[in-house]
Structure formats: C-alpha cells, structure tokens
mmCIF file of the N, C-alpha and C atoms, coordinates in Angstrom:
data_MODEL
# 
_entry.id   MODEL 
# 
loop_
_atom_site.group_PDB 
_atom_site.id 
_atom_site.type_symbol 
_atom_site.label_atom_id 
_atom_site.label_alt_id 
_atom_site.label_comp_id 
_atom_site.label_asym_id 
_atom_site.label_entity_id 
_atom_site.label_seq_id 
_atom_site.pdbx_PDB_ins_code 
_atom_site.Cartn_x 
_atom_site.Cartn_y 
_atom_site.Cartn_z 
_atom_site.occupancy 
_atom_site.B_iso_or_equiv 
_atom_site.pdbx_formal_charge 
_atom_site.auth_seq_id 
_atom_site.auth_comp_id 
_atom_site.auth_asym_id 
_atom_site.auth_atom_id 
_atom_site.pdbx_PDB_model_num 
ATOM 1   N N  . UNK A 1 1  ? 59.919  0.790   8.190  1.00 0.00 ? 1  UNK A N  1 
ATOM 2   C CA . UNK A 1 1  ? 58.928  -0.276  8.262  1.00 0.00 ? 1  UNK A CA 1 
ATOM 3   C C  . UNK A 1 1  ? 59.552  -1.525  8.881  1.00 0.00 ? 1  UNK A C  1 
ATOM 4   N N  . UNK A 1 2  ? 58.744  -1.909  9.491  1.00 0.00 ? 2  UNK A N  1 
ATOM 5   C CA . UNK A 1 2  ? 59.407  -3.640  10.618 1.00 0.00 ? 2  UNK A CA 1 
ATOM 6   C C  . UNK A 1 2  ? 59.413  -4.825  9.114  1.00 0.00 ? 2  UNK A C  1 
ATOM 7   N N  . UNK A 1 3  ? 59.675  -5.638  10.064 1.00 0.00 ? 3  UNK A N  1 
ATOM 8   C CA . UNK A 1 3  ? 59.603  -6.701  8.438  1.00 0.00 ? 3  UNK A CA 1 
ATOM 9   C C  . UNK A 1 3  ? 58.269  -7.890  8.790  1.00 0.00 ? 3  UNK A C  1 
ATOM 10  N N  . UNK A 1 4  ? 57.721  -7.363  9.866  1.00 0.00 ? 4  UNK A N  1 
ATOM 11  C CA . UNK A 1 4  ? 55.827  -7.604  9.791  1.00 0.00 ? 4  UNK A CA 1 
ATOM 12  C C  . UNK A 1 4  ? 54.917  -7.112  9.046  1.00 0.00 ? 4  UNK A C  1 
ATOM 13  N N  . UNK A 1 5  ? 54.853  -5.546  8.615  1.00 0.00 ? 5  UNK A N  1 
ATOM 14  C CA . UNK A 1 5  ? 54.268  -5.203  8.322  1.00 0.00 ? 5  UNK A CA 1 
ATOM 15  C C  . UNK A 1 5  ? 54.089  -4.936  6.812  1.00 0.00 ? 5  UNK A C  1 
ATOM 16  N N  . UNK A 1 6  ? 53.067  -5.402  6.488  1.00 0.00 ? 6  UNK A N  1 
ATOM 17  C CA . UNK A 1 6  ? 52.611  -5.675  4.704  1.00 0.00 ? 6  UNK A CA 1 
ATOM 18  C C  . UNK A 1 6  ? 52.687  -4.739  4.038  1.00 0.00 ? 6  UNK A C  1 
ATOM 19  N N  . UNK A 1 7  ? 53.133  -4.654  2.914  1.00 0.00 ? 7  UNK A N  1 
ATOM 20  C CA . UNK A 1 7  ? 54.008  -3.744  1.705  1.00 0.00 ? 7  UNK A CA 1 
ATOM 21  C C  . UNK A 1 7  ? 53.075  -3.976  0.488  1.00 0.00 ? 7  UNK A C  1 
ATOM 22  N N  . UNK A 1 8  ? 52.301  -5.213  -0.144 1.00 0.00 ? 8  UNK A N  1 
ATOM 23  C CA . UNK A 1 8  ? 51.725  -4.763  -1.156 1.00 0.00 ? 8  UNK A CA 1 
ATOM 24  C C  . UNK A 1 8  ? 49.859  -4.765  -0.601 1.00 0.00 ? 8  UNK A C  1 
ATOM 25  N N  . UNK A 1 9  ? 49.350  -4.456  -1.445 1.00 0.00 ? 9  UNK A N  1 
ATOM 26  C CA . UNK A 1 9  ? 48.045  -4.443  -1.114 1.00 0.00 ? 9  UNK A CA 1 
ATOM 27  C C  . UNK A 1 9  ? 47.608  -5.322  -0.783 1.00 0.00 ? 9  UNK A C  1 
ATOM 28  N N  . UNK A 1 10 ? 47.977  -6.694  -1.566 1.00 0.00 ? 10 UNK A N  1 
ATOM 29  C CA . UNK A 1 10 ? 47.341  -8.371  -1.278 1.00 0.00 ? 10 UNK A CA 1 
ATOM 30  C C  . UNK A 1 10 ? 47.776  -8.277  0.057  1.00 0.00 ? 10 UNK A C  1 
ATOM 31  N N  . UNK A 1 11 ? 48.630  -7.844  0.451  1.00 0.00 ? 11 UNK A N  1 
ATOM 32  C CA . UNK A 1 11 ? 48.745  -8.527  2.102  1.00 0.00 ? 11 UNK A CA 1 
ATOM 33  C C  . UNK A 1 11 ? 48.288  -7.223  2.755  1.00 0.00 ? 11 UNK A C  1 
ATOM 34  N N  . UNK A 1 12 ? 48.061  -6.468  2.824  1.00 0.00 ? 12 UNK A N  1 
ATOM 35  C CA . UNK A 1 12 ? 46.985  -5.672  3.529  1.00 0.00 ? 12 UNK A CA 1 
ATOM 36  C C  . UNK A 1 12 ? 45.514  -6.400  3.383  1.00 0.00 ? 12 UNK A C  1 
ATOM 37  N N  . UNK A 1 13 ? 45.179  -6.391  2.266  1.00 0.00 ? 13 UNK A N  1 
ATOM 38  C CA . UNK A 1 13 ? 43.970  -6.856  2.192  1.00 0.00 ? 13 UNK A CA 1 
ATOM 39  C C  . UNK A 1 13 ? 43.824  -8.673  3.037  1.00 0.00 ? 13 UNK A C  1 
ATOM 40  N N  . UNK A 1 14 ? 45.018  -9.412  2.937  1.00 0.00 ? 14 UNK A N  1 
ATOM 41  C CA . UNK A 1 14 ? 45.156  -10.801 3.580  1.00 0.00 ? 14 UNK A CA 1 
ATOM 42  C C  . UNK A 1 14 ? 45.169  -10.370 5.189  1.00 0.00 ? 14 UNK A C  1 
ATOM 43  N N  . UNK A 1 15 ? 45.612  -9.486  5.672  1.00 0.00 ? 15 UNK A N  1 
ATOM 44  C CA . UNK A 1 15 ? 45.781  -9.002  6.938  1.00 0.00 ? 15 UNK A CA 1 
ATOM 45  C C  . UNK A 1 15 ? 44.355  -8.677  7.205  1.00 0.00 ? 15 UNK A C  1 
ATOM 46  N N  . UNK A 1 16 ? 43.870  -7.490  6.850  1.00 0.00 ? 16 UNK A N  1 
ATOM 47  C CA . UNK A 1 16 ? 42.051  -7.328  7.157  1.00 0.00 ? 16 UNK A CA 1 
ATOM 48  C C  . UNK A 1 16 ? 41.264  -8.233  6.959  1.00 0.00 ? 16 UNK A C  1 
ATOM 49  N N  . UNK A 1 17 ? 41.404  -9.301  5.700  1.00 0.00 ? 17 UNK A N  1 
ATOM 50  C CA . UNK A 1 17 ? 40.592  -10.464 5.874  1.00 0.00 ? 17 UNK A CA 1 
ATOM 51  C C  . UNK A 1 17 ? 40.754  -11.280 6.895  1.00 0.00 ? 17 UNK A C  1 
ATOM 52  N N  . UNK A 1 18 ? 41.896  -11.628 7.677  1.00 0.00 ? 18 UNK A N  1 
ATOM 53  C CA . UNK A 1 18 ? 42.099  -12.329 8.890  1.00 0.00 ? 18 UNK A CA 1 
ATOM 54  C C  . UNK A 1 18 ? 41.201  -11.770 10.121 1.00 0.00 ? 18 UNK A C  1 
ATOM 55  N N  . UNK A 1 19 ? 41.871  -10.533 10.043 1.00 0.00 ? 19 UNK A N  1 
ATOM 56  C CA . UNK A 1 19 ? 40.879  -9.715  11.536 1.00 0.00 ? 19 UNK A CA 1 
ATOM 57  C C  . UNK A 1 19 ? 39.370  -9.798  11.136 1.00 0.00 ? 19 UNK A C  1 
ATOM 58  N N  . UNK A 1 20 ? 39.223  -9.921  10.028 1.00 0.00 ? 20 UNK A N  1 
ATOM 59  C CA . UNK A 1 20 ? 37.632  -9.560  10.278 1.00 0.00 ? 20 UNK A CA 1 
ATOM 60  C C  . UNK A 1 20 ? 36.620  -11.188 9.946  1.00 0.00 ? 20 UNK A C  1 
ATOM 61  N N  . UNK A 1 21 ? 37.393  -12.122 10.240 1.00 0.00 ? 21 UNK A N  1 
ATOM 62  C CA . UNK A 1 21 ? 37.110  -13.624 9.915  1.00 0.00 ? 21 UNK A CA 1 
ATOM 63  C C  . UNK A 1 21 ? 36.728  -13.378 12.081 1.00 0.00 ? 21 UNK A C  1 
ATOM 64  N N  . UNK A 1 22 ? 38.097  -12.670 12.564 1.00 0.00 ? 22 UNK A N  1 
ATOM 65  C CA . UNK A 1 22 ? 38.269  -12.630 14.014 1.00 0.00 ? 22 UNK A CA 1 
ATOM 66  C C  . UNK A 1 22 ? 36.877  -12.030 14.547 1.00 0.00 ? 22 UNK A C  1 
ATOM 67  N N  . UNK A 1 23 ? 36.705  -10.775 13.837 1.00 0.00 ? 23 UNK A N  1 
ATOM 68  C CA . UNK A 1 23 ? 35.426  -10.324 14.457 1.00 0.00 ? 23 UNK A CA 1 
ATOM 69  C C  . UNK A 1 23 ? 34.004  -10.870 14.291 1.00 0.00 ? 23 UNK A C  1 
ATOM 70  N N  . UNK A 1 24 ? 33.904  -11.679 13.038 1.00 0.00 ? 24 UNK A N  1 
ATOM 71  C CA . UNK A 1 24 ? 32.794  -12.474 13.069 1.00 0.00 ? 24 UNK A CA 1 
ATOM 72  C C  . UNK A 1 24 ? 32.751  -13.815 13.999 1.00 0.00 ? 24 UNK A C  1 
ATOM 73  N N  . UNK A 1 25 ? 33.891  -14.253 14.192 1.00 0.00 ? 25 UNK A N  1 
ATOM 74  C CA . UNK A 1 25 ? 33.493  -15.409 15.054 1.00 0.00 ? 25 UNK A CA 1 
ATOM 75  C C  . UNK A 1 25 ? 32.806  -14.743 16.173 1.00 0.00 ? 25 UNK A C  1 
ATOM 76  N N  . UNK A 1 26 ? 33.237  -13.447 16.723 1.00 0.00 ? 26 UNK A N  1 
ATOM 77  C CA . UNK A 1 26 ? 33.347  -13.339 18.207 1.00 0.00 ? 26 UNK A CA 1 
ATOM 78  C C  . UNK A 1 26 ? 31.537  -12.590 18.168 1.00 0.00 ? 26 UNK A C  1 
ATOM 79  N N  . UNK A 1 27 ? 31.661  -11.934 16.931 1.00 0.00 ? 27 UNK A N  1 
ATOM 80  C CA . UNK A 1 27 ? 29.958  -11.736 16.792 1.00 0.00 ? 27 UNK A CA 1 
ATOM 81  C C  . UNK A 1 27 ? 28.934  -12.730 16.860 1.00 0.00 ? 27 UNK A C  1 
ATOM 82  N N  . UNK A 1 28 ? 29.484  -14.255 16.448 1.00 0.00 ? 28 UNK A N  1 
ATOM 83  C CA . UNK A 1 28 ? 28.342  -14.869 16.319 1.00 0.00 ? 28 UNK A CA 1 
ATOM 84  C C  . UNK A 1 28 ? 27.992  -15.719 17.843 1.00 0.00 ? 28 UNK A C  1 
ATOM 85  N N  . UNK A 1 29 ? 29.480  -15.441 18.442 1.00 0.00 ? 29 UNK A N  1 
ATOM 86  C CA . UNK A 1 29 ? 29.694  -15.960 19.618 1.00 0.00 ? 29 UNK A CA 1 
ATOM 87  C C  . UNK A 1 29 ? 29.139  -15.099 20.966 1.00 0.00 ? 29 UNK A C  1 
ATOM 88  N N  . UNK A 1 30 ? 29.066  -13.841 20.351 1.00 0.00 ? 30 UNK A N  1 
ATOM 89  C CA . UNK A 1 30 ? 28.120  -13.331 21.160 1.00 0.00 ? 30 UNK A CA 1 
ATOM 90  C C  . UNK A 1 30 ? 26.057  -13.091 21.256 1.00 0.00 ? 30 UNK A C  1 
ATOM 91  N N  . UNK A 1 31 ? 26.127  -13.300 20.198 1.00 0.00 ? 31 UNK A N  1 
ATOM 92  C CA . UNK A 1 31 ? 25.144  -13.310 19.245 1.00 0.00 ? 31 UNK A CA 1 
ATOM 93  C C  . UNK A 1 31 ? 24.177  -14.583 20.485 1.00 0.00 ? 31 UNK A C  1 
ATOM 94  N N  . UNK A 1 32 ? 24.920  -15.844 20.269 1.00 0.00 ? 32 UNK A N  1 
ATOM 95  C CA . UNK A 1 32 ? 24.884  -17.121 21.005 1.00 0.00 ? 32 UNK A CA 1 
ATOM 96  C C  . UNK A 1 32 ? 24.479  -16.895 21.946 1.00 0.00 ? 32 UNK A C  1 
ATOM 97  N N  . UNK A 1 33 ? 25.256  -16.291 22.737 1.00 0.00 ? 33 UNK A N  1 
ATOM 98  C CA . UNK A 1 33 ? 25.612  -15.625 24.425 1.00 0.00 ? 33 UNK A CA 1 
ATOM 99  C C  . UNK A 1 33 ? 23.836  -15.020 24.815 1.00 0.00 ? 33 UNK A C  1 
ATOM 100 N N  . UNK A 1 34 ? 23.952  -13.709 23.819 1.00 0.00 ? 34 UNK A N  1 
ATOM 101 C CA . UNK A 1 34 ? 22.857  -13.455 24.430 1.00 0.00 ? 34 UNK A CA 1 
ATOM 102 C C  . UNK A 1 34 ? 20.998  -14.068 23.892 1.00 0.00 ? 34 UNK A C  1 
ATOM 103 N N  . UNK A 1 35 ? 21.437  -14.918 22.959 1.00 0.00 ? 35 UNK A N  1 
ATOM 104 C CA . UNK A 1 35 ? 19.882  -15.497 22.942 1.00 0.00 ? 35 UNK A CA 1 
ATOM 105 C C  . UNK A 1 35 ? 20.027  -16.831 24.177 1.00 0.00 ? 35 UNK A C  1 
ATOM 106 N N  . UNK A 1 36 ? 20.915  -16.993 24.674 1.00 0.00 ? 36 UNK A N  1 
ATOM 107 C CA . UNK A 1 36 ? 20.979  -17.916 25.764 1.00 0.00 ? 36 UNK A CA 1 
ATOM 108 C C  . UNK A 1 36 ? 20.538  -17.586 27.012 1.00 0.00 ? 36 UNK A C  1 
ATOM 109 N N  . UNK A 1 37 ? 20.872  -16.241 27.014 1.00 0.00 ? 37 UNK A N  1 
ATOM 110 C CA . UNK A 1 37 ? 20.333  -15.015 28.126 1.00 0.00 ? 37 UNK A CA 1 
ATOM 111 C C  . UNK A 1 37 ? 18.995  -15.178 28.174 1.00 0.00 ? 37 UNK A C  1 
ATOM 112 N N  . UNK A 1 38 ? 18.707  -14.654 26.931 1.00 0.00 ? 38 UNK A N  1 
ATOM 113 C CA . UNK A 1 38 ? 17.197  -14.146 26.730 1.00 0.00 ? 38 UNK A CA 1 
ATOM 114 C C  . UNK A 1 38 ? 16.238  -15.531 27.321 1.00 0.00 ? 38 UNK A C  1 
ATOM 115 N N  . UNK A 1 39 ? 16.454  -16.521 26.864 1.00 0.00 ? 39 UNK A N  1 
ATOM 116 C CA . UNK A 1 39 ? 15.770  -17.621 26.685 1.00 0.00 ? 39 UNK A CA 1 
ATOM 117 C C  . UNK A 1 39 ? 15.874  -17.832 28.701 1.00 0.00 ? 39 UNK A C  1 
ATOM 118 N N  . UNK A 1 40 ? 16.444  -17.537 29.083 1.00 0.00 ? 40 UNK A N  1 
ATOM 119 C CA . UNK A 1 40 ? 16.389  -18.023 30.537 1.00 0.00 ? 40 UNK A CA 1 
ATOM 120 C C  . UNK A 1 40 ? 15.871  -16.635 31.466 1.00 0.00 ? 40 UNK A C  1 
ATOM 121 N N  . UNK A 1 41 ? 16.058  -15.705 30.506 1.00 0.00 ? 41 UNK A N  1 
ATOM 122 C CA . UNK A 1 41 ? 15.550  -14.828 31.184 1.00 0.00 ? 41 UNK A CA 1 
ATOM 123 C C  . UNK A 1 41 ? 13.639  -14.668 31.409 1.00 0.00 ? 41 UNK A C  1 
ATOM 124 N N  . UNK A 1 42 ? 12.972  -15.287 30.308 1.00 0.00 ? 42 UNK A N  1 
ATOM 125 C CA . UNK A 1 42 ? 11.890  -15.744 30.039 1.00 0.00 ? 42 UNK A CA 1 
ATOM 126 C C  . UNK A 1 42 ? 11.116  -16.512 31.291 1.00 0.00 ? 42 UNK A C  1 
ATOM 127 N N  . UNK A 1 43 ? 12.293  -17.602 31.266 1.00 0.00 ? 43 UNK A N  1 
ATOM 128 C CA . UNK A 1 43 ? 11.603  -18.546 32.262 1.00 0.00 ? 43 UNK A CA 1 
ATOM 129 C C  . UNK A 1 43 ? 11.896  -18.120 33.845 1.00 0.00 ? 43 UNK A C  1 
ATOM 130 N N  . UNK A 1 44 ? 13.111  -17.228 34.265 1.00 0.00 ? 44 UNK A N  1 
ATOM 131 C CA . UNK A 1 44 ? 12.797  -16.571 35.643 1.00 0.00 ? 44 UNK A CA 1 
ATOM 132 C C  . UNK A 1 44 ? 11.697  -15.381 35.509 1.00 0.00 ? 44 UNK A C  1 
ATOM 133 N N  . UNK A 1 45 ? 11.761  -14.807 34.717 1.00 0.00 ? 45 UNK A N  1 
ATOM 134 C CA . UNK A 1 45 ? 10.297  -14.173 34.852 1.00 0.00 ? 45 UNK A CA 1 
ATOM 135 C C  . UNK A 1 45 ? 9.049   -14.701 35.104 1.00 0.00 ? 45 UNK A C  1 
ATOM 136 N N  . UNK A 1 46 ? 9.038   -15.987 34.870 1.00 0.00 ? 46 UNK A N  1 
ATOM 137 C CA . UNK A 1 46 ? 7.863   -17.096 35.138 1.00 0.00 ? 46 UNK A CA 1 
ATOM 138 C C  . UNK A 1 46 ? 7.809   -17.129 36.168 1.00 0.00 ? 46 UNK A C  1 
ATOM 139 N N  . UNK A 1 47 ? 8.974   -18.005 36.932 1.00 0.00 ? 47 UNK A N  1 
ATOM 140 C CA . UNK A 1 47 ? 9.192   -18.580 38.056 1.00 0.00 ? 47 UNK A CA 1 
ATOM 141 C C  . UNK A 1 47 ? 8.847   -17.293 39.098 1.00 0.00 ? 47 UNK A C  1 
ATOM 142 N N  . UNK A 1 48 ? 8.827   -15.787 38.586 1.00 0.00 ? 48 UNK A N  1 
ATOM 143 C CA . UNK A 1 48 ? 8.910   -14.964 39.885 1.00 0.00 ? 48 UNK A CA 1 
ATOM 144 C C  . UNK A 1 48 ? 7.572   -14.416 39.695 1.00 0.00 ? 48 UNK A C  1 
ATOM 145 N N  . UNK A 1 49 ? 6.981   -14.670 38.541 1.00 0.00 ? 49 UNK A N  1 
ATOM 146 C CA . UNK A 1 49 ? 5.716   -14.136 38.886 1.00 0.00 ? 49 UNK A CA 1 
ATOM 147 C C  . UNK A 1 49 ? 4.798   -15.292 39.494 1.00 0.00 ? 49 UNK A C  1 
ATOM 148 N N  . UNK A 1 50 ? 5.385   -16.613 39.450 1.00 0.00 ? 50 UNK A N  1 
ATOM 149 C CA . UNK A 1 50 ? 4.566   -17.540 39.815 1.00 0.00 ? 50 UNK A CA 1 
ATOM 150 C C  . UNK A 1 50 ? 4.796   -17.525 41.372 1.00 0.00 ? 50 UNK A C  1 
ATOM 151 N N  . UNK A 1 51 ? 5.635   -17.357 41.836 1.00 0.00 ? 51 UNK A N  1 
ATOM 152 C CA . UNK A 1 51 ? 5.771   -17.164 43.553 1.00 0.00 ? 51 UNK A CA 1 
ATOM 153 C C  . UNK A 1 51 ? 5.597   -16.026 43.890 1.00 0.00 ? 51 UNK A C  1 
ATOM 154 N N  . UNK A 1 52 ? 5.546   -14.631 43.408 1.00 0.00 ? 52 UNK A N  1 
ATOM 155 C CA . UNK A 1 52 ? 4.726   -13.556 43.620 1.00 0.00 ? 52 UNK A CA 1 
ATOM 156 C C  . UNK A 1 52 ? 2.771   -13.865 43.707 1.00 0.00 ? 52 UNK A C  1 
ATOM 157 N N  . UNK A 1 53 ? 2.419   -14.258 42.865 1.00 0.00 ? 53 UNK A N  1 
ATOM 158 C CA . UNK A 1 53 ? 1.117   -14.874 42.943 1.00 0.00 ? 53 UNK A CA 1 
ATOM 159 C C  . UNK A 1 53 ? 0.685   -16.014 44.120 1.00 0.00 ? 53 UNK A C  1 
ATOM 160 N N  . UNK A 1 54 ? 1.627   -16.923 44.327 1.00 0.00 ? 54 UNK A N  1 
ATOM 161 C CA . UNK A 1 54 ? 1.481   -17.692 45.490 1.00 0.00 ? 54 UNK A CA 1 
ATOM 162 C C  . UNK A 1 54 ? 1.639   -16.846 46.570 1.00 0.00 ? 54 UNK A C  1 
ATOM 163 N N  . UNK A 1 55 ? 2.965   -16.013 46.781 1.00 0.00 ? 55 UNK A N  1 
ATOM 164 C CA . UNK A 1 55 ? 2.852   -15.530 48.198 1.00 0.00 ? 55 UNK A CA 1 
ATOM 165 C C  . UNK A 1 55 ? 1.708   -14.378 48.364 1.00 0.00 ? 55 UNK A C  1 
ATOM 166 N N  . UNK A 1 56 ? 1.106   -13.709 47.432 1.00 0.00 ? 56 UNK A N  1 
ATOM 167 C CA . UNK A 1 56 ? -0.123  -13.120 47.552 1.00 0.00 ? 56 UNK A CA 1 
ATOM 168 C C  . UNK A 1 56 ? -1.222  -13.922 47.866 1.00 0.00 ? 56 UNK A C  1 
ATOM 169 N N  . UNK A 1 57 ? -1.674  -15.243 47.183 1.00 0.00 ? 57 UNK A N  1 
ATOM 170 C CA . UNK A 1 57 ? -2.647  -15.820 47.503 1.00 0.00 ? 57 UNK A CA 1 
ATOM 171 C C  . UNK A 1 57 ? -2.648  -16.758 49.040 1.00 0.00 ? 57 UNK A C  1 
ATOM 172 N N  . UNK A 1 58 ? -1.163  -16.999 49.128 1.00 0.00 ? 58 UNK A N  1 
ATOM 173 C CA . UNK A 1 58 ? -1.196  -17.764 51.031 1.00 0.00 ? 58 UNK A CA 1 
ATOM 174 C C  . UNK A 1 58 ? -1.511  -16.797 51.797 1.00 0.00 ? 58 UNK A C  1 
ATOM 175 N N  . UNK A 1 59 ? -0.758  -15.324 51.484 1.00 0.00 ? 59 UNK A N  1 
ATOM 176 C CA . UNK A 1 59 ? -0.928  -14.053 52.500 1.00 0.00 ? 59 UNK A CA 1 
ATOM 177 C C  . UNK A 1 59 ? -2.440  -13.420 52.868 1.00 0.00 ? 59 UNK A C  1 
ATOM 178 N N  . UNK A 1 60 ? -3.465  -14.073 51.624 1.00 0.00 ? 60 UNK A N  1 
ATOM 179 C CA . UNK A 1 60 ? -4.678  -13.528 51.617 1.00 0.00 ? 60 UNK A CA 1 
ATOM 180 C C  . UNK A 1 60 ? -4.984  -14.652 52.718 1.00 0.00 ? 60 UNK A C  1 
ATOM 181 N N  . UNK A 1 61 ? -5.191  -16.041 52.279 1.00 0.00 ? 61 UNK A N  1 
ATOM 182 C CA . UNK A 1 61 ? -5.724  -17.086 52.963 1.00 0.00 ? 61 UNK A CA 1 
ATOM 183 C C  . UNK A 1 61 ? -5.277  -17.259 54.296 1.00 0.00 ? 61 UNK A C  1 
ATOM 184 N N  . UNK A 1 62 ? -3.956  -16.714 54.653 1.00 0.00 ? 62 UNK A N  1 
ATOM 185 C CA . UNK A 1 62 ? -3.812  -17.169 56.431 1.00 0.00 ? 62 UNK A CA 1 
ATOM 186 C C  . UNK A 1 62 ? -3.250  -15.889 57.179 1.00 0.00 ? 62 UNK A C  1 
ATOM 187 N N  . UNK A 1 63 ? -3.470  -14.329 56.071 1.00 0.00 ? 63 UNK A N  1 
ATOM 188 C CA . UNK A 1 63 ? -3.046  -13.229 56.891 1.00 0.00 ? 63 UNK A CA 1 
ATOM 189 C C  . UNK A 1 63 ? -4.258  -12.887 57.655 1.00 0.00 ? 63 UNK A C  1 
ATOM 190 N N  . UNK A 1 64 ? -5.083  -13.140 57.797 1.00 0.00 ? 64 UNK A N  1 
ATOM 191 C CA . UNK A 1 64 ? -6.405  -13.241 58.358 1.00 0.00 ? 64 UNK A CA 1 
ATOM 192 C C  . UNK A 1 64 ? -7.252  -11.484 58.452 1.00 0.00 ? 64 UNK A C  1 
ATOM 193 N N  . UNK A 1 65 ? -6.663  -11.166 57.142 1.00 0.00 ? 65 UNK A N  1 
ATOM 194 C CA . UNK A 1 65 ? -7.439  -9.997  56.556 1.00 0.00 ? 65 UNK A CA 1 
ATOM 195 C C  . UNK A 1 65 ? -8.658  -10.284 56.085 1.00 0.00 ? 65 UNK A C  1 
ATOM 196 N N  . UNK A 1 66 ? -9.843  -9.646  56.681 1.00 0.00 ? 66 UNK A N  1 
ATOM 197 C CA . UNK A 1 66 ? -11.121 -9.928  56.338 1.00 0.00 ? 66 UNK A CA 1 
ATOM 198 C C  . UNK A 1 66 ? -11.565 -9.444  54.711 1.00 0.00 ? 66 UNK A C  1 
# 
C-alpha cells in the first residue's frame, strides 16, 4: 500500500465524500449549462420560424405567382 491510500474506513468514507461533493458540483453545473441551452434554443426557433414566414409571404407578394 502507498502512504496515500486510506487504511481505516473513516478515510475511505472521507475520500468518497470528497469525490462525490466533486460530482455534484459538476452536475449542477451542468444541469445550468443545459437549461441555458434550452432557453435560447426556444427563442431561435422563433426567430426561424419568423423569417421562414416572412420569406414565404415576400415570395408570394413579388414572386409574381398568380
């Protein structure tokens, strides 16, 4: 055994409580990430159906389709 690695249970258990303090930050940090996504992903869906609708309605008005 190295003289890192934990010998009674308290420090096993102090060792897994560290890593998993690690994995919740990075969960909530992703967590973050993607409602930040979402929320912008919302509004380009707007923006492209709103210039899909315009370039249909100029294309009607000056493609000079009867």
């Amino acid at each position: 055994m190295s003289a890192e690695e934990p010998n009674t249970d308290r420090e096993w258990l102090m060792r897994i409580d560290g890593k998993l303090d690690g994995v919740l930050v990075c969960q909530k940090d992703h967590e973050d990430r993607i409602r930040a996504v979402e929320g912008n992903f919302f509004k380009v869906l707007s923006i492209a159906g709103f210039i899909g609708f315009l370039s249909g309605w100029f294309g009607k008005v000056w493609g000079g389709s009867p």
